[in-house]
C-alpha positions in Angstrom: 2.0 1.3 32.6 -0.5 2.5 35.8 -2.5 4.7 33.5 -4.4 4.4 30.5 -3.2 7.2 28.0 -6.0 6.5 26.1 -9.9 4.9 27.2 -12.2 4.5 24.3 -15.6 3.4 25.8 -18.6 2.1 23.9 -17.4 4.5 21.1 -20.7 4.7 18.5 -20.2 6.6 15.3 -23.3 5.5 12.2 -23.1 7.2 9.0 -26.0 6.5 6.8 -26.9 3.0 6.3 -23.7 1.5 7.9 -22.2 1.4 11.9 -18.9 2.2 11.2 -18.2 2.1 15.4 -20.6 -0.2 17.0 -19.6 0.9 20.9 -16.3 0.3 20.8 -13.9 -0.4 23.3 -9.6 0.2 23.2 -7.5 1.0 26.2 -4.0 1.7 25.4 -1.9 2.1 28.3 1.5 5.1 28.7 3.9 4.1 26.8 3.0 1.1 24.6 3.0 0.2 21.1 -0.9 -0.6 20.3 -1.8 -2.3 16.9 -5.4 -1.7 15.9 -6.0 -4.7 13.5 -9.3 -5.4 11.6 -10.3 -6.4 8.1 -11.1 -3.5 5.6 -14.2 -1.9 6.5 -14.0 -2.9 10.1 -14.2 0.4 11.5 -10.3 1.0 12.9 -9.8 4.4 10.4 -13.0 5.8 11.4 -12.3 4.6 15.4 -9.1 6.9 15.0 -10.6 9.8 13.4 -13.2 10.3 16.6 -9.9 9.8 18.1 -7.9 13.0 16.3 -11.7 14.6 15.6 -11.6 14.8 12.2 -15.6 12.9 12.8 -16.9 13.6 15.9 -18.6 10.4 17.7 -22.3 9.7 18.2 -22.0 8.2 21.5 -19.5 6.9 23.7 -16.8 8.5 26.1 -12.9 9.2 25.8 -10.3 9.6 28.3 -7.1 11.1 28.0 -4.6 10.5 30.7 -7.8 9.4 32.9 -9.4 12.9 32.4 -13.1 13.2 29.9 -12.2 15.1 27.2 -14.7 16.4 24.2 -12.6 16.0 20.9 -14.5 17.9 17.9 -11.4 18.8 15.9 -8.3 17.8 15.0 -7.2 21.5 17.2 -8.6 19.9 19.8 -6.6 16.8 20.0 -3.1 18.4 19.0 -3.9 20.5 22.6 -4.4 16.9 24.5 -0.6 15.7 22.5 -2.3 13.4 20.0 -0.9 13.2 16.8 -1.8 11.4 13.6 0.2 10.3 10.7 -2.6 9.7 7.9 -2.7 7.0 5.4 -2.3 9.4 2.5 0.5 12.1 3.3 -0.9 15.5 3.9 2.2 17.3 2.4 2.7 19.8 0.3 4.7 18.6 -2.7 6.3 21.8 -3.8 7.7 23.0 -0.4 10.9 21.5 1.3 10.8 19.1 4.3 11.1 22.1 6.8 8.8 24.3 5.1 6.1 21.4 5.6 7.3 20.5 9.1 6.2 24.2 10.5 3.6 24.9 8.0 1.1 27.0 10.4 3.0 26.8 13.1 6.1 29.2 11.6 9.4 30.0 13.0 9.6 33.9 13.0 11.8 37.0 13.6 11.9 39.8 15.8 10.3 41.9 12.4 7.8 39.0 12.5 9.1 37.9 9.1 9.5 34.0 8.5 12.6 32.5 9.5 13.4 29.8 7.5 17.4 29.3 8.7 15.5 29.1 12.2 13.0 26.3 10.9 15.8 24.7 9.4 18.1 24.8 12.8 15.1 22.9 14.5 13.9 20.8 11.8 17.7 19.3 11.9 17.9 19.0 15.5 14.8 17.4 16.0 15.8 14.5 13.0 18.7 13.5 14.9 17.4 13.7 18.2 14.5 11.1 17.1 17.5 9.4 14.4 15.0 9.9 11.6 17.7 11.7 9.4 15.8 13.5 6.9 17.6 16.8 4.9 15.4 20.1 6.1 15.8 22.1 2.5 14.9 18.8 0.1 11.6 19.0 -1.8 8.8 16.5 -0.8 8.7 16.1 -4.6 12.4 14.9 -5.0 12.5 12.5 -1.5 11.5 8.6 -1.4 7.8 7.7 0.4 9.7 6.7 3.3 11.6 10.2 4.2 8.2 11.4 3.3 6.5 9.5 5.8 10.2 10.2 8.2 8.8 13.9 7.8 5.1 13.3 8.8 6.6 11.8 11.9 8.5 15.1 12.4 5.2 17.3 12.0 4.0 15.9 14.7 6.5 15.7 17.3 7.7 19.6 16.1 3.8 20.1 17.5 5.1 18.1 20.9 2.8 14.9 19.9 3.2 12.4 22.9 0.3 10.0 21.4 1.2 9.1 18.1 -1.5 7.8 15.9 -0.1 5.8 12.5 -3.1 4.3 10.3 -1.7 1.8 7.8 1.9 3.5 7.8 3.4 0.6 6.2 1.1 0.4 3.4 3.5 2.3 0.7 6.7 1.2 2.4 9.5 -1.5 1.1 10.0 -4.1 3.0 13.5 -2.0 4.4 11.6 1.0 5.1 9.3 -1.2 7.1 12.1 -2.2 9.4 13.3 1.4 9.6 10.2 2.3 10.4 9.9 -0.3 13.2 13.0 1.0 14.4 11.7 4.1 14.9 8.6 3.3 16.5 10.9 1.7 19.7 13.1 4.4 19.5 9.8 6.8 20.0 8.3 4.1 22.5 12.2 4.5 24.4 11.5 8.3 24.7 8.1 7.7 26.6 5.8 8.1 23.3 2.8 6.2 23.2 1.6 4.6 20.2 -0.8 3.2 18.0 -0.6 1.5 14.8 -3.4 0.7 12.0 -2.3 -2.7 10.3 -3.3 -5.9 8.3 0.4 -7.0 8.4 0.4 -9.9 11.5 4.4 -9.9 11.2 4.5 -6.3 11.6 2.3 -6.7 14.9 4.5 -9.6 16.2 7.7 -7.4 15.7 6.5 -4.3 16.9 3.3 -4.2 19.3 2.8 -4.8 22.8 -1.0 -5.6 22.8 -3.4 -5.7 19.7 -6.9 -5.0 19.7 -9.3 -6.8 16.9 -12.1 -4.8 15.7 -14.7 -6.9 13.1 -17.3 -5.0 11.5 -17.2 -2.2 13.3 -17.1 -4.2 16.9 -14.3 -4.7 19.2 -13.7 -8.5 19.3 -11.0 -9.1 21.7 -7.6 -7.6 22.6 -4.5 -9.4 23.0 -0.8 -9.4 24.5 0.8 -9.8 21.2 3.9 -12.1 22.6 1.5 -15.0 23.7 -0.6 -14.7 20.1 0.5 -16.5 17.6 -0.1 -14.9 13.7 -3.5 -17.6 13.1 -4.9 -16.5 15.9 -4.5 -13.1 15.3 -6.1 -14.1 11.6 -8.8 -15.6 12.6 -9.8 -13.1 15.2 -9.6 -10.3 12.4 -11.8 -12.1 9.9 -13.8 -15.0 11.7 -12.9 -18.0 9.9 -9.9 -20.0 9.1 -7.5 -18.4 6.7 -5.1 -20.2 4.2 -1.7 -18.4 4.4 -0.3 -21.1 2.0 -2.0 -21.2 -1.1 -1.4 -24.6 -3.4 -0.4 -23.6 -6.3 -0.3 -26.0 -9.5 2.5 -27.0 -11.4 2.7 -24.2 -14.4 2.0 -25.3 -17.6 3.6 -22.3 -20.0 2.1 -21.8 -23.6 3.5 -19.2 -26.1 5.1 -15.7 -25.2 2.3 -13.2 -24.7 4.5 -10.3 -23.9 7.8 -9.8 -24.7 10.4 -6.7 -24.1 13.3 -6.4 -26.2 16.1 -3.5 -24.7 13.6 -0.8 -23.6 14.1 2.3 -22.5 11.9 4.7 -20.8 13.0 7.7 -18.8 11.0 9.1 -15.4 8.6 12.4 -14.9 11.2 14.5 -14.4 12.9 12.7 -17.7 15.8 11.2 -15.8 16.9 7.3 -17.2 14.5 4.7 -15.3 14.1 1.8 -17.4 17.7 0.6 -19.1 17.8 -2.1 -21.6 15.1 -4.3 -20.1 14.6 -7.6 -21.7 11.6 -9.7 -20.3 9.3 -12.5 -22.0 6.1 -13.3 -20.1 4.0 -17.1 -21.3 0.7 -17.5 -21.2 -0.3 -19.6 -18.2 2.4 -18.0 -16.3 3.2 -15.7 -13.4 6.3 -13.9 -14.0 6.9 -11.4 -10.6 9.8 -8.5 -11.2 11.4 -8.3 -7.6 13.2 -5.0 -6.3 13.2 -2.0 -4.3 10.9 1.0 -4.7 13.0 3.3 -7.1 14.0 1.1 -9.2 12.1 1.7 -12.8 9.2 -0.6 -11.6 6.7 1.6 -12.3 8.0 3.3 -15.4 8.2 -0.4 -16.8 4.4 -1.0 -15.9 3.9 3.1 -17.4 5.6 1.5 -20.5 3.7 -1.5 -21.5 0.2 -0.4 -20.6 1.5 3.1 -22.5 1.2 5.5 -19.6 5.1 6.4 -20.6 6.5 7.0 -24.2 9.4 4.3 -24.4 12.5 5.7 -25.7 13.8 2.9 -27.4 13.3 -0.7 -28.0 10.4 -2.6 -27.9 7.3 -3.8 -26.7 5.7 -6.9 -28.2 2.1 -8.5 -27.7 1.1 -11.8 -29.0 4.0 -11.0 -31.3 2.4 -7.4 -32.5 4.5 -4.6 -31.9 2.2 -2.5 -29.7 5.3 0.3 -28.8 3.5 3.3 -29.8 -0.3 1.9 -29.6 -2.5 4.0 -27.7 -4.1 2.5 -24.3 -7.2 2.0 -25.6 -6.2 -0.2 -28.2 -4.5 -2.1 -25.5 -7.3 -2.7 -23.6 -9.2 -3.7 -26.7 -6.5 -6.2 -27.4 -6.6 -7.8 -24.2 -4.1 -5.8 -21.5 -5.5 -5.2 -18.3 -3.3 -2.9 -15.4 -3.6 -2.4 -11.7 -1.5 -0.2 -10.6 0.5 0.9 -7.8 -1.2 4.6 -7.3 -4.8 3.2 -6.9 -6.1 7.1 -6.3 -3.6 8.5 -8.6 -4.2 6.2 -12.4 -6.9 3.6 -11.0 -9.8 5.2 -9.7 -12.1 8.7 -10.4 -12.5 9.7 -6.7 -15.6 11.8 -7.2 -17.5 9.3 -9.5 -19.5 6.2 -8.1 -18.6 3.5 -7.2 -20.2 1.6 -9.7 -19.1 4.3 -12.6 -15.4 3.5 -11.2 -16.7 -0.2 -11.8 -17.6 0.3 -15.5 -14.8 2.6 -16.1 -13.4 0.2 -19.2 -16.5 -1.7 -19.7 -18.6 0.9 -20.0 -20.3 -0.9 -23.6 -20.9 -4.1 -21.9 -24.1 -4.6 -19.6 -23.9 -3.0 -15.8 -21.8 -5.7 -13.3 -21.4 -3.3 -10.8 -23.5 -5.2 -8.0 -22.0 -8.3 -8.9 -18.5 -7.3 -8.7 -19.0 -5.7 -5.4 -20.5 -8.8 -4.2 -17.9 -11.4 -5.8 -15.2 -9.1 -4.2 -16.5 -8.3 -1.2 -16.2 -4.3 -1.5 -17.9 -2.5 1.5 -19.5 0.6 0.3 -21.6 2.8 2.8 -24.6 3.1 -0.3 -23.7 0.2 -2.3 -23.1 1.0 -6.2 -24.2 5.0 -5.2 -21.1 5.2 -2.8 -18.9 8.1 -3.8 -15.8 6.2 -5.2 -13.3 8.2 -3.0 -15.0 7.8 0.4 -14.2 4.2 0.5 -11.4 2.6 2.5 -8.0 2.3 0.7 -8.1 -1.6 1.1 -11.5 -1.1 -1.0 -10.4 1.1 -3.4 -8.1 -1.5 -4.4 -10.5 -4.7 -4.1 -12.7 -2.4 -6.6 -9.6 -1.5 -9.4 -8.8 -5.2 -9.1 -12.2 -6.3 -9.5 -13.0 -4.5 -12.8 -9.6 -5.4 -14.3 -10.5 -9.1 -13.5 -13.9 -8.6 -14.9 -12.0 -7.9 -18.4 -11.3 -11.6 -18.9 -7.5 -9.8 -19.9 -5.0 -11.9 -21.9 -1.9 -10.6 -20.2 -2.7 -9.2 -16.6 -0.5 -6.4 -15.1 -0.4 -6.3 -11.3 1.7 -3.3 -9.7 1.1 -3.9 -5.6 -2.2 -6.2 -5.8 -2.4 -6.5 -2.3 -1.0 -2.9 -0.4 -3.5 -2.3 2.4 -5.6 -5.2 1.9 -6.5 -7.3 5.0 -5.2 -11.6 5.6 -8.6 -12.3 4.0 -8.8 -9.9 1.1 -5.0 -10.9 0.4 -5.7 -14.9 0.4 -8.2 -14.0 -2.2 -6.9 -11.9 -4.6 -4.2 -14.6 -4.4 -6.4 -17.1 -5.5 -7.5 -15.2 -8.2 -4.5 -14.6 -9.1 -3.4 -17.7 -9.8 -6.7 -18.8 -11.1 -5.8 -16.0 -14.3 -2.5 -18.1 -14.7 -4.3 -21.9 -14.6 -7.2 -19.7 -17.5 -3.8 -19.7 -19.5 -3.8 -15.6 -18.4 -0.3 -14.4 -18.5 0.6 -12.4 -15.2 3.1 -10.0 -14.9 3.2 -8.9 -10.9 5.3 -6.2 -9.0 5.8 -6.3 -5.5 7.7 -4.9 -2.8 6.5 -8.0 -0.9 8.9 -11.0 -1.1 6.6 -13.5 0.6 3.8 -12.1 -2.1 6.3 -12.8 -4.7 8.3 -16.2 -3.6 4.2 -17.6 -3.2 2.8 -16.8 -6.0 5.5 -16.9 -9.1 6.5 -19.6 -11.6 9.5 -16.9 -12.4 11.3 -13.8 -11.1 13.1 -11.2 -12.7 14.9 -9.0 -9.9 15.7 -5.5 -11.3 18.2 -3.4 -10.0 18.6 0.5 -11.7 16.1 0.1 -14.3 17.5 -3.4 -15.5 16.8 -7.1 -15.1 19.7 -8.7 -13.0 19.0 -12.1 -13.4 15.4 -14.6 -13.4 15.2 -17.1 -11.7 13.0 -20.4 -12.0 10.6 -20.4 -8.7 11.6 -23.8 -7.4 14.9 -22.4 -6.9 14.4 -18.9 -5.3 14.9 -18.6 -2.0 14.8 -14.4 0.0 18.7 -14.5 0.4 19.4 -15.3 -3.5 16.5 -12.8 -4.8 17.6 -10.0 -2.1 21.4 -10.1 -3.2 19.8 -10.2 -6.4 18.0 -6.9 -6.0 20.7 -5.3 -4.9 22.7 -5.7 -8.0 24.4 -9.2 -7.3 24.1 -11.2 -10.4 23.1 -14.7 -9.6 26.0 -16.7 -11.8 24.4 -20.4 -11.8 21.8 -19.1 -13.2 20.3 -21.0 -16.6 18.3 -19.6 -19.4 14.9 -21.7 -19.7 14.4 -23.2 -23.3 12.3 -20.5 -25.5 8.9 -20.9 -26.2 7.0 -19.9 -29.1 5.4 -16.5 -30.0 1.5 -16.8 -29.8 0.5 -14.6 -33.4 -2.4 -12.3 -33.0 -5.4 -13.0 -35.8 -5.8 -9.2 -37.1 -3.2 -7.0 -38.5 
């Protein structure tokens, strides 16, 4: 590693009324696996993008391979071998992995006419070459977020990519995925690729990186050889204090059954079985987490109760009211509150302000905007007049999570609380969390994140193809029982708690 592939110096890049790069520094080396790690709002997405020129910097110089080079557009970086796999997907849904993977850059004929068989030939033979095994003629629409990511990957090297640029790439990923993904990134680094990773995940930088550098509000606060830094460190770089990773959590104290779900049934989009006979009772004062992997009728259950997704049978009980075929605004009214997985996709209006995104269910109530940005520490370029979708991802979310907490819900549905949060942001959603449950809240919370789930819950229900395996009582769950669990394994020593109560709503 003699020369730099990369030299960032004093990169500057202001947009109005915030320093998103405050002369930034990074030097990443042929060859190497770089993290970029930073709290939200620290500047590492925008410190990319003057990297692949989607913005184009206000001051400062790069180097590629020791040589100046003036990067305006993303063109102009594909020519220097930089390549950049974006937090959201840029595919197109409809079209089939190969179709996607040489989109503007076409395999042709001698007549000139596109030659898909062709596309196909090389989409295949660069998937095994890189062991990424992804199937050229599937549809985006019908593969898994991970071979969708797998084919991202592809897009780049097909455009011979030898800096590879990954912001947050783990972000939508199961915690298998994740190792696969890791996988690849060494397999990539074997074949000479160099690359660099946007993260908030500390074991993903211990497993994968070389070196790490910490950005903090849009300045570069240190950079470190990841083997001889240990995860607190690495913490307390990123967010300049001391962070809890173990969060006390009280004895629960259980009241009545505020959500019950007797035998439901609820099929997919594409109106294929997701949700099979699932039986669940969540307590007030309670967090109850539903363990699995992705696929698995997670979020067609969450769909079902909020009503996002007609249930095909059974039933869906709150307080003891059947609320099956209520619409979701008499949900809300009754107390349900629901973040969900796809922030962009059913938690946010991208093109309304932030503060309208804020008010979204409390629009009758008097104007918390400020203070909920405040409370929850939401960085927004104008404050309340920020455009809701030009915030960060991790803000997006600390801004869904803040207005549902601002509800004062009964029963709490959490789908993902934390994805793309930083250490910080993630210890205190955490605590509020579990703050709901000691209000007597109940908490229902999906995660693909076992250490999220195992920290947090008084009970999990693993769920394997749409059904609930087994629950188990949270001083007795341990990752090996609750993996084999999510796989379909039946845990056999299992014992029912004693039933509590219905709570009875007070109106018809």
């Amino acid at each position: 590693m003699n020369t730099p592939a990369i030299e960032m110096i004093d990169i500057t890049k202001v947009f109005p009324g915030i320093a998103a790069n405050d002369h930034v520094n990074l030097t990443v080396w042929e060859g190497e696996i770089h993290a970029l790690l930073g709290e939200n709002g620290a500047g590492k997405s925008t410190l990319m993008s003057v990297l692949f020129g989607i913005h184009e910097a206000d001051g400062g110089v790069i180097r590629i391979r020791g040589k100046e080079a003036a990067i305006k557009t993303p063109n102009d970086a594909i020519a220097l071998g930089i390549g950049m796999v974006h937090q959201h997907f840029k595919l197109v849904h409809n079209f089939t992995v190969a179709e996607n993977i040489v989109l503007g850059l076409e395999c042709r004929n001698r007549f000139g006419n596109l030659d898909m068989a062709a596309a196909e030939k090389k989409t295949a033979e660069l998937s095994s070459a890189y062991g990424l095994a992804v199937d050229p003629r599937a549809r985006i629409e019908n593969i898994t977020v991970g071979m969708q990511q797998r084919v991202e990957i592809l897009k780049i090297l097909y455009r011979n990519a030898d800096i590879l640029i990954f912001d947050e790439p783990t972000a939508v990923l199961t915690p298998q995925e994740i190792d696969e993904l890791l996988l690849i990134f060494n397999r990539l680094k074997a074949e000479g690729k160099t690359i660099i990773f946007i993260t908030h995940k500390l074991k993903e930088i211990k497993a994968a990186a070389d070196r790490c550098t910490v950005l903090r509000r849009g300045r570069t606060i240190d950079t470190v050889i990841v083997k001889d830094a240990e995860e607190m460190e690495l913490a307390e770089k990123m967010v300049g204090r001391t962070i809890n990773f173990k969060l006390e959590r009280k004895p629960a104290r259980p009241g009545g059954i505020i959500l019950r779900i007797e035998d439901l049934q609820a099929a997919d989009s594409r109106g294929l079985p997701a949700v099979n006979g699932l039986s669940l009772e969540v307590r007030a004062g309670e967090v109850v987490g539903v363990a699995g992997v992705d696929g698995n009728g997670q979020a067609e259950l969450t769909a079902a109760i909020y009503g996002l997704l007609p249930v095909i049978s059974g039933r869906i009980l709150f307080k003891g009211r059947d609320i099956t075929r209520k619409s979701i605004a008499e949900r809300i009214k009754m107390g349900i509150a629901y973040v969900p997985e796809d922030r962009q996709r059913y938690g946010l209006v991208l093109d309304f302000y932030l503060y309208e995104s804020l008010m979204l269910k409390g629009y009758r109530k008097p104007p918390f905007a400020q203070n909920l940005i405040d409370q929850f520490d939401i960085r927004a370029e104008k404050g309340p007049l920020t455009r809701t979708g030009d915030l960060s991802g991790g803000n997006q979310q600390k801004a869904i999570i803040a207005r549902e907490l601002s509800l004062s819900p009964e029963l709490l549905i959490v789908s993902q609380p934390t994805r793309g949060l930083d250490v910080g942001a993630i210890e205190y959603i955490h605590t509020r969390i579990l703050a709901e449950r000691d209000k007597g809240r109940a908490v229902l919370l999906i995660s693909f994140e076992l250490d999220e789930i195992l920290g947090l819950c008084d009970r999990i229900a693993a769920i394997s193809r749409g059904s609930v395996v087994g629950i188990v009582p949270a001083e007795e769950a341990a990752e090996r029982r609750i993996g084999a669990m999510m796989g379909g394994v039946a845990s056999p020593d299992w014992k029912d708690p004693v039933p509590a109560p219905s709570i009875r709503g007070t109106h018809d």
